[in-house]
N, CA, C and O atoms as a GROMACS GRO file, in nm:
protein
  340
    1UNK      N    1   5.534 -11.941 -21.743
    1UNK     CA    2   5.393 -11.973 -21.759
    1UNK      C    3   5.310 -11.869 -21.683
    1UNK      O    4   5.325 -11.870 -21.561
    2UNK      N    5   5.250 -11.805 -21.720
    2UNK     CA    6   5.105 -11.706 -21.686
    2UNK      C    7   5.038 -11.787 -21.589
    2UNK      O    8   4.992 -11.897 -21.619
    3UNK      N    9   5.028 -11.726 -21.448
    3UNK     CA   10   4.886 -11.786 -21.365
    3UNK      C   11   4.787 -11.682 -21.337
    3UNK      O   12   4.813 -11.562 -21.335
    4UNK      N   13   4.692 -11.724 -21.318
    4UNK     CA   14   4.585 -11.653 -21.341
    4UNK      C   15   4.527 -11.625 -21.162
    4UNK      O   16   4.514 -11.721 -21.086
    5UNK      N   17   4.507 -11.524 -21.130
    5UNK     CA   18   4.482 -11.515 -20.947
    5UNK      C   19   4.374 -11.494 -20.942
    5UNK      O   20   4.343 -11.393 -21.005
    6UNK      N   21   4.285 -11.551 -20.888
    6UNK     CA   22   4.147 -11.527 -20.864
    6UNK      C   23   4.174 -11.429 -20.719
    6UNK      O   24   4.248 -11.471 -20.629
    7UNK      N   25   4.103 -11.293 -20.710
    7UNK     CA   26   4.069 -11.219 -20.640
    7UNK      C   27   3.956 -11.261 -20.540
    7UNK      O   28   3.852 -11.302 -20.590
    8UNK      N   29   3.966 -11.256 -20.406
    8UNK     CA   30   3.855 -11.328 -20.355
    8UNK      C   31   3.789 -11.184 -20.336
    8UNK      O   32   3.847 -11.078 -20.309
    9UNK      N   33   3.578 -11.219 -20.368
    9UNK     CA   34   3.519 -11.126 -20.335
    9UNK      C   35   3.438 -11.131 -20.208
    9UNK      O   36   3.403 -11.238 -20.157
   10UNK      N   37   3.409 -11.014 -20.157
   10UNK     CA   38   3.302 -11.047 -20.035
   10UNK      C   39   3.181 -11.120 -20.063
   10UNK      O   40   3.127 -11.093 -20.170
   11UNK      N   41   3.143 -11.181 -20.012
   11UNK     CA   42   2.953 -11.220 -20.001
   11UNK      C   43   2.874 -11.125 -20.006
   11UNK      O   44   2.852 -11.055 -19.908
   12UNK      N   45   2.810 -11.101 -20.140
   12UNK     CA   46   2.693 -11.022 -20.126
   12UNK      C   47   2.584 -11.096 -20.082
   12UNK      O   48   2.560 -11.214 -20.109
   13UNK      N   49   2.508 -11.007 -20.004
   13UNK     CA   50   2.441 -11.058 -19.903
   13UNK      C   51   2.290 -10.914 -19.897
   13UNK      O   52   2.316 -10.805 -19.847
   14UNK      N   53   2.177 -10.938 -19.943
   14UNK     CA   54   2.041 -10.876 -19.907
   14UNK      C   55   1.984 -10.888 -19.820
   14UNK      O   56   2.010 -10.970 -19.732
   15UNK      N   57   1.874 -10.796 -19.820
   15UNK     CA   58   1.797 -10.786 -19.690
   15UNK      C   59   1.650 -10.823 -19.745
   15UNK      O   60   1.632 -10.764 -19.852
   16UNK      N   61   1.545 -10.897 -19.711
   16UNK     CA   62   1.408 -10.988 -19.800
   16UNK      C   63   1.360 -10.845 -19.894
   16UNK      O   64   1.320 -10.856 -20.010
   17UNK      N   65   1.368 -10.737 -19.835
   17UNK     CA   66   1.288 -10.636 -19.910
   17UNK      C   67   1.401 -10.638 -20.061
   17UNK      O   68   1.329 -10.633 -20.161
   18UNK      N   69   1.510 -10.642 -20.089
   18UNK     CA   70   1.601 -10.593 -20.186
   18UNK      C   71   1.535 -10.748 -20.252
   18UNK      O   72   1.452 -10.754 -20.343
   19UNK      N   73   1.584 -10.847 -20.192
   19UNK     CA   74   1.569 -10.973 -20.274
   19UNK      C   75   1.422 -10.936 -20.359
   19UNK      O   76   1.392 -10.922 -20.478
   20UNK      N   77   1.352 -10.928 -20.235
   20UNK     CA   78   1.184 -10.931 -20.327
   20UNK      C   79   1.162 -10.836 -20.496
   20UNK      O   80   1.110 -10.865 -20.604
   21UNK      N   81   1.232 -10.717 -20.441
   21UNK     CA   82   1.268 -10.619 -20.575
   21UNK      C   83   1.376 -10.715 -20.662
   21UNK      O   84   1.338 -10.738 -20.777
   22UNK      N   85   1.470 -10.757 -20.633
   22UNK     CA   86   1.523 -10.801 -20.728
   22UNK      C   87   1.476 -10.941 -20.803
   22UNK      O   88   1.492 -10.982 -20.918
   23UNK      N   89   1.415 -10.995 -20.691
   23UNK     CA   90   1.317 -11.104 -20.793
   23UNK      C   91   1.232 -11.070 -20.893
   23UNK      O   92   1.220 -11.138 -20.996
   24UNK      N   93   1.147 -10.927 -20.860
   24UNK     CA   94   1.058 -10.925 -20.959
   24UNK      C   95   1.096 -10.832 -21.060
   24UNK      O   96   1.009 -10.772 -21.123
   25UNK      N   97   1.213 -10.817 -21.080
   25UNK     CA   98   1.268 -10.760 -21.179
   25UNK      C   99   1.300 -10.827 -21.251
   25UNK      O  100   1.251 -10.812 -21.363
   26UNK      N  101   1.403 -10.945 -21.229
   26UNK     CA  102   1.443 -11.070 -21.298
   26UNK      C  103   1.300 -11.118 -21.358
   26UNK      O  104   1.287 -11.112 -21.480
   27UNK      N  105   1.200 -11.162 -21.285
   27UNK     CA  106   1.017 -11.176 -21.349
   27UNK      C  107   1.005 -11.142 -21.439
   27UNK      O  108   0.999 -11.212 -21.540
   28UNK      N  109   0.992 -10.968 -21.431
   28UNK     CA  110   0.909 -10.881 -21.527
   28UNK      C  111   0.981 -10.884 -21.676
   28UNK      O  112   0.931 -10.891 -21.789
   29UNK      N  113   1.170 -10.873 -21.614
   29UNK     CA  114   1.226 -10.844 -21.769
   29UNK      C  115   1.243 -10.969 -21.840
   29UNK      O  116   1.270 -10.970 -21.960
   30UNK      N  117   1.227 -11.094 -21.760
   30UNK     CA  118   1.215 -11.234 -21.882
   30UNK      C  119   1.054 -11.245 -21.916
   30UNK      O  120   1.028 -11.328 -22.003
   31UNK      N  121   0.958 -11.184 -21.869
   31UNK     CA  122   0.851 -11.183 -21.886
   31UNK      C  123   0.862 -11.118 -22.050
   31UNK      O  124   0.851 -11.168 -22.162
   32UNK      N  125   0.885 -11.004 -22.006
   32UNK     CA  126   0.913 -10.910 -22.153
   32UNK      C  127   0.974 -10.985 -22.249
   32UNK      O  128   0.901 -11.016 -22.344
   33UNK      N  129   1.072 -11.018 -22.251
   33UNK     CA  130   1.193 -11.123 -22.337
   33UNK      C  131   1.067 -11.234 -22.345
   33UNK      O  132   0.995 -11.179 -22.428
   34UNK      N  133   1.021 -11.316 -22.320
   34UNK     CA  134   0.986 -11.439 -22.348
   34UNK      C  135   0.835 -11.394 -22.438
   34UNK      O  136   0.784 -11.462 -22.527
   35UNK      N  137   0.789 -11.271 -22.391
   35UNK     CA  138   0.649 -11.238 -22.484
   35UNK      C  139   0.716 -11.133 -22.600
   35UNK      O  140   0.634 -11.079 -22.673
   36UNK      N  141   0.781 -11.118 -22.610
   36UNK     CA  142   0.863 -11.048 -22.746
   36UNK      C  143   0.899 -11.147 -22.832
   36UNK      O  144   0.958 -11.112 -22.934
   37UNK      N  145   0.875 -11.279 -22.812
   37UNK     CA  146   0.976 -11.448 -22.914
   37UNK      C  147   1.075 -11.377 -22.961
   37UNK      O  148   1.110 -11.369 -23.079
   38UNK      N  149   1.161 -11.280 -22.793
   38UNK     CA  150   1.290 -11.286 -22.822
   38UNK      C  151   1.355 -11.450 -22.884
   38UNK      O  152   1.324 -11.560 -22.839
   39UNK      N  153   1.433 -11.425 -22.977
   39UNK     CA  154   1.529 -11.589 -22.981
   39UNK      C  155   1.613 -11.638 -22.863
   39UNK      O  156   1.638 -11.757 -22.844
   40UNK      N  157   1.673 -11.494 -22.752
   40UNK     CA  158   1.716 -11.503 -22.641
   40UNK      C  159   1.589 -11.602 -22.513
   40UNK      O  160   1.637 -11.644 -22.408
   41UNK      N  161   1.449 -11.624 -22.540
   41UNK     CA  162   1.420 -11.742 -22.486
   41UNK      C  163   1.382 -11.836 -22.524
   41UNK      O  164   1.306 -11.903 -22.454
   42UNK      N  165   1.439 -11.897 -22.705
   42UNK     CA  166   1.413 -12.012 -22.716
   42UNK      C  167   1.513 -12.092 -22.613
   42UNK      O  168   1.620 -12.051 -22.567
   43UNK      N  169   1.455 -12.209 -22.593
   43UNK     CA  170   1.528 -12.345 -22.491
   43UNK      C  171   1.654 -12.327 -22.522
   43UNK      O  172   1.720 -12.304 -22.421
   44UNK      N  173   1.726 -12.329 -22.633
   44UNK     CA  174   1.826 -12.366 -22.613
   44UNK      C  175   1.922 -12.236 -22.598
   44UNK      O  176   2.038 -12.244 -22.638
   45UNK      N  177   1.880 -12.136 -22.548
   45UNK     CA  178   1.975 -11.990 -22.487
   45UNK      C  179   1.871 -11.927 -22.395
   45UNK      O  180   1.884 -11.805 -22.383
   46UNK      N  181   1.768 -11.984 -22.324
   46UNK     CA  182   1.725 -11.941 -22.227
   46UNK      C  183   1.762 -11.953 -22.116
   46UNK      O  184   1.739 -11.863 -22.035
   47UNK      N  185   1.841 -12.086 -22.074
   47UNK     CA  186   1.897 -12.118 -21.933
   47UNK      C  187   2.031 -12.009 -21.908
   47UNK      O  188   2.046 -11.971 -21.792
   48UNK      N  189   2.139 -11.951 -22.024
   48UNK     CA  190   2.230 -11.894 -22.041
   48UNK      C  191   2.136 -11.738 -21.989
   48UNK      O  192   2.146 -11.695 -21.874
   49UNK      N  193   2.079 -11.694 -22.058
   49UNK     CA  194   2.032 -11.578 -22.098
   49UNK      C  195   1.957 -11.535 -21.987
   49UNK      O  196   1.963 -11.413 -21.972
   50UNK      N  197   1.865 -11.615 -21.877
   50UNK     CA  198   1.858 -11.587 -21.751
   50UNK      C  199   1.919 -11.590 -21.632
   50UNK      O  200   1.888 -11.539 -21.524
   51UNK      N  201   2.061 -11.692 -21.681
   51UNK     CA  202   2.180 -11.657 -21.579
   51UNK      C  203   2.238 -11.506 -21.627
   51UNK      O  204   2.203 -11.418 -21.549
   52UNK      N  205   2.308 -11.467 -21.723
   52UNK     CA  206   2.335 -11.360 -21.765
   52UNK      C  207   2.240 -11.218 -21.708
   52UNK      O  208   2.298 -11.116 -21.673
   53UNK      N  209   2.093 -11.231 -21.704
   53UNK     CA  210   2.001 -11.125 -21.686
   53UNK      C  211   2.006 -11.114 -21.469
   53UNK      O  212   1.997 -11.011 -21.402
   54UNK      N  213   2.022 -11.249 -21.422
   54UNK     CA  214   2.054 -11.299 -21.266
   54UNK      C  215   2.209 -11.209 -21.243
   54UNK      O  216   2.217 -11.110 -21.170
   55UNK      N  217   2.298 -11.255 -21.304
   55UNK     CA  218   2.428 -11.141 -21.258
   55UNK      C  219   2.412 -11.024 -21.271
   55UNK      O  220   2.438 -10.962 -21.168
   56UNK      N  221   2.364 -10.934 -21.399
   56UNK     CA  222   2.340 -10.796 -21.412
   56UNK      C  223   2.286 -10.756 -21.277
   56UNK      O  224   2.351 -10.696 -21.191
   57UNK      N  225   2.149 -10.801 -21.267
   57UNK     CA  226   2.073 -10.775 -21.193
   57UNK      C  227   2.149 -10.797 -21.057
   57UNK      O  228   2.147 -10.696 -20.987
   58UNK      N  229   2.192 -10.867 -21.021
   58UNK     CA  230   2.286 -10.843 -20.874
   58UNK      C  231   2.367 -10.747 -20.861
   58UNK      O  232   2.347 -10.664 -20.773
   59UNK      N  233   2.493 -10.736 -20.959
   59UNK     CA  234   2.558 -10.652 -20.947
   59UNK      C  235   2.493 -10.534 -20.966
   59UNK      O  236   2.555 -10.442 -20.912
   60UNK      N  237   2.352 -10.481 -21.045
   60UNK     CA  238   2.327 -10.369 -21.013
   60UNK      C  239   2.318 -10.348 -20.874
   60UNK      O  240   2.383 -10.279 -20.796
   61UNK      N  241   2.211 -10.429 -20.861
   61UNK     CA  242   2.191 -10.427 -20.639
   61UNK      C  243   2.292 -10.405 -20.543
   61UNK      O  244   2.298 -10.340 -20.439
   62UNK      N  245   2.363 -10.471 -20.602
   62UNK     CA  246   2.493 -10.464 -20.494
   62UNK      C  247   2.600 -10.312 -20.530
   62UNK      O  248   2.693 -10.273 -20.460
   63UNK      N  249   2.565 -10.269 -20.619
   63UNK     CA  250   2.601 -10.130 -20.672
   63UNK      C  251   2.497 -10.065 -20.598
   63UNK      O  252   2.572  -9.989 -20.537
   64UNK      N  253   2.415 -10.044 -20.568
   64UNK     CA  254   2.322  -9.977 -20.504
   64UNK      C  255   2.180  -9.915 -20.552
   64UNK      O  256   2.119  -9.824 -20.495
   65UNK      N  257   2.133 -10.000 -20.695
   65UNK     CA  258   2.046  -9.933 -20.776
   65UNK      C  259   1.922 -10.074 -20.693
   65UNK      O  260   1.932 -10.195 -20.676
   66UNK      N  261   1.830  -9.983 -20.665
   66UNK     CA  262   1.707 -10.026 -20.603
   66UNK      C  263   1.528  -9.992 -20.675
   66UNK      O  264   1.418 -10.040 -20.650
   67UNK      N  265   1.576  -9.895 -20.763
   67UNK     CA  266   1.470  -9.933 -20.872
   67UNK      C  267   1.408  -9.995 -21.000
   67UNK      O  268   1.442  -9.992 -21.118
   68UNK      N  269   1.292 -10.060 -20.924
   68UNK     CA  270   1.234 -10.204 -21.006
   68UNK      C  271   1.274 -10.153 -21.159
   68UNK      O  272   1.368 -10.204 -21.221
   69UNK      N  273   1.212 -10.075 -21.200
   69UNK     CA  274   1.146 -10.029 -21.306
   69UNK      C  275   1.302 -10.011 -21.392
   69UNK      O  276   1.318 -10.035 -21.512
   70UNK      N  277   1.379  -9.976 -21.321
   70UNK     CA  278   1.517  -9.913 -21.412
   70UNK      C  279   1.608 -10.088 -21.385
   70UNK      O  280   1.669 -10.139 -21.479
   71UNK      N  281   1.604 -10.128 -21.300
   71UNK     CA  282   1.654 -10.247 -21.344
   71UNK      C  283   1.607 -10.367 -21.404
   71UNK      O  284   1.674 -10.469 -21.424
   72UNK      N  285   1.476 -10.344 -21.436
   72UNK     CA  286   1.379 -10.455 -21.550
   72UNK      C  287   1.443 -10.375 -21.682
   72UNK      O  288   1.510 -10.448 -21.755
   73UNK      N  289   1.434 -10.259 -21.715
   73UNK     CA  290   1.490 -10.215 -21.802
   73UNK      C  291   1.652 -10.219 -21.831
   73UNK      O  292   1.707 -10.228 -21.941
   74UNK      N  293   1.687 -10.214 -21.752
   74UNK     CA  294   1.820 -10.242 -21.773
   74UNK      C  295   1.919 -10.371 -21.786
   74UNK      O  296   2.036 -10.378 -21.822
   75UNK      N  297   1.810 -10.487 -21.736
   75UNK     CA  298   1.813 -10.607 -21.788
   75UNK      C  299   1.825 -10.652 -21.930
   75UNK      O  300   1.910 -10.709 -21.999
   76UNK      N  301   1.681 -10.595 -21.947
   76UNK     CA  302   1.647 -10.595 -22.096
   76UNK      C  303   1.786 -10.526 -22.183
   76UNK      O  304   1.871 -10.599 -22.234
   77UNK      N  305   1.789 -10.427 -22.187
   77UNK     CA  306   1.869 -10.375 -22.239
   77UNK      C  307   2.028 -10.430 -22.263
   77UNK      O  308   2.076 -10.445 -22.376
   78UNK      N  309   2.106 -10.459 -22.130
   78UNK     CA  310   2.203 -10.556 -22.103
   78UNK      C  311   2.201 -10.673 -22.187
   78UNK      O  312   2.313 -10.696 -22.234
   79UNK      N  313   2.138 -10.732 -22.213
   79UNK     CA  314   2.120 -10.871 -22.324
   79UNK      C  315   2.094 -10.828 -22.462
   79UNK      O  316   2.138 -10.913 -22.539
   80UNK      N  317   2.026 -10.706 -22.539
   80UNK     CA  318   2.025 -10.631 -22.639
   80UNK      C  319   2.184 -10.587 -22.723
   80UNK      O  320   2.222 -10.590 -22.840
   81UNK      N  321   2.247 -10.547 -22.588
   81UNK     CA  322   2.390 -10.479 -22.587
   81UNK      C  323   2.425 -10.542 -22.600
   81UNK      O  324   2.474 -10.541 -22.713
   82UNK      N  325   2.450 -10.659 -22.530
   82UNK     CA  326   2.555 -10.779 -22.550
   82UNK      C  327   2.543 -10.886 -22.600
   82UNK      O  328   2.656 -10.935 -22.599
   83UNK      N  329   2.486 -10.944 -22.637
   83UNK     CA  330   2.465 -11.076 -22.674
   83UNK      C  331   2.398 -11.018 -22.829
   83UNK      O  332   2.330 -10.921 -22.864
   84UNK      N  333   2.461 -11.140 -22.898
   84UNK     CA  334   2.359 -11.153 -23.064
   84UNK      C  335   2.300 -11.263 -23.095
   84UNK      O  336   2.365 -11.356 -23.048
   85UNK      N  337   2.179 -11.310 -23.168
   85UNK     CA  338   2.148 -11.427 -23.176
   85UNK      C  339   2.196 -11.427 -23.335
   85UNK      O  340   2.187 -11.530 -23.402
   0.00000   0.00000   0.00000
């Protein structure tokens, strides 16, 4: 039988200035998505589709990318790429 090992990861962990950028990135690019009547924010794939846009957006941070502007965009983009409605 196959078991499956979960790898334990560290705690990523910010400093208020990173959070604040990464909040308003998460903002701006569902801002965009929700005034586009992407289908990605009708109700019933919006709760998915802003968890999905919440991980990108961390793991960019925690990769070390700290600009707003390229990670609102790259949000956007990330859900374009991947996901289909």
């Amino acid at each position: 039988m196959t078991q499956i090992v979960q790898f334990p990861r560290p705690p990523i962990a910010f400093d208020p200035e990173t959070v604040e950028n990464l909040s308003s990135a998460f903002d701006t690019a569902w801002e965009k998505i929700r005034e586009s009547v992407s289908e990605f924010a009708r109700p019933a794939y919006a709760s998915a589709m802003r968890e999905e846009i919440a991980k990108h957006l961390i793991a960019m941070v925690g990769a070390g990318e700290t600009d707003q502007i390229k990670l609102t965009r790259a949000a956007i983009a990330f859900l374009a790429e991947n996901y289909r409605y």
